[in-house]
Phi, psi and omega in degrees: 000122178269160178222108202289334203201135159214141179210171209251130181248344176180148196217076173270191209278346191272291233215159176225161176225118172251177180221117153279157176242126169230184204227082209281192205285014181256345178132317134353133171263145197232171180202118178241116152280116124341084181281076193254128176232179168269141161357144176211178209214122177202117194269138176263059190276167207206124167274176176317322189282013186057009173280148187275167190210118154246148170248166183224138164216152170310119197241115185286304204304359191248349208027089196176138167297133171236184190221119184196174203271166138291132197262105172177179182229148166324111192290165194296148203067348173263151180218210180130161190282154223266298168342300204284324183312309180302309164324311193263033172232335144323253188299347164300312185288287204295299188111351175283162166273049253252132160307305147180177215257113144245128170321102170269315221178168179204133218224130178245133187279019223158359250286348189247001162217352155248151173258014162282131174241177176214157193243123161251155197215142176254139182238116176245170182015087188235140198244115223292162174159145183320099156326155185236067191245128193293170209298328180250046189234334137036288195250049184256141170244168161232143183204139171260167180218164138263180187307303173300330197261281191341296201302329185276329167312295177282000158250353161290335209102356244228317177239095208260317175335131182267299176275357168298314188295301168314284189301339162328290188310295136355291188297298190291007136289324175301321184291000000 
């Protein structure tokens, strides 16, 4: 696929969206909408006891409460190492600390209409401690689970979040 033309059709402080224009591979002129966000960092912690850390929040675009690993991306102007973003996504959503962050993987989140990926990091030996959650994290829950409770969650419906599920999964191959 060649790509002929491209232009920014809408833009906020999350996200842009563009329309390529392209040359698909018979020759035929094509048209791709675009989602471009940025990178994101989304953490598994995980206790000694194999129990789980998830948080649940209000998600406008679903109009719905979710259930999810903790999550997020650099808020704008800020920056830092993929590491440090799983440490500060952690403890903003949780209030935990992890000893330590490991690289299970890096993941796209969307791949036919988006250019966001995420880096998943499994967290041990973690240690409990106040959250810090900006301003639209307010009405953020935290809950621990097991492992069997995940499981049971997610053939309910009750755990929908798609990259909590991929990373799950991901994390549950490394073992």
């Amino acid at each position: 696929m060649e790509p002929v033309s491209s232009r920014e059709v809408y833009r906020n402080a999350w996200m842009s969206v563009r329309e390529d224009r392209v040359l698909l591979p018979d020759g035929q002129p094509g048209t791709y909408g675009v989602v471009d966000k940025p990178d994101f960092a989304l953490v598994v912690p995980r206790e000694d006891d194999g129990d789980l850390w998830l948080v649940e929040q209000y998600r406008y675009p679903v109009a719905r409460r979710v259930w999810e690993f903790p999550q997020g991306s650099w808020p704008a102007s800020t920056t830092g190492s993929p590491v440090e973003l799983a440490a500060a996504e952690l403890r903003e959503e949780t209030g935990l600390r992890a000893a330590h962050l490991l690289h299970v993987g890096h993941l796209h989140e969307a791949p036919g209409f988006c250019s966001q990926g995420f880096d998943v990091w499994l967290a041990t030996g973690l240690v409990p401690g106040p959250p810090s959650r900006e301003a639209t994290e307010q009405d953020m829950r935290c809950r621990r689970v097991s492992d069997a409770e995940l499981r049971r969650m997610a053939r309910d419906g009750e755990l929908v979040d798609a990259a909590s599920l991929a990373a799950y999964a991901l994390c549950a191959l490394q073992a």
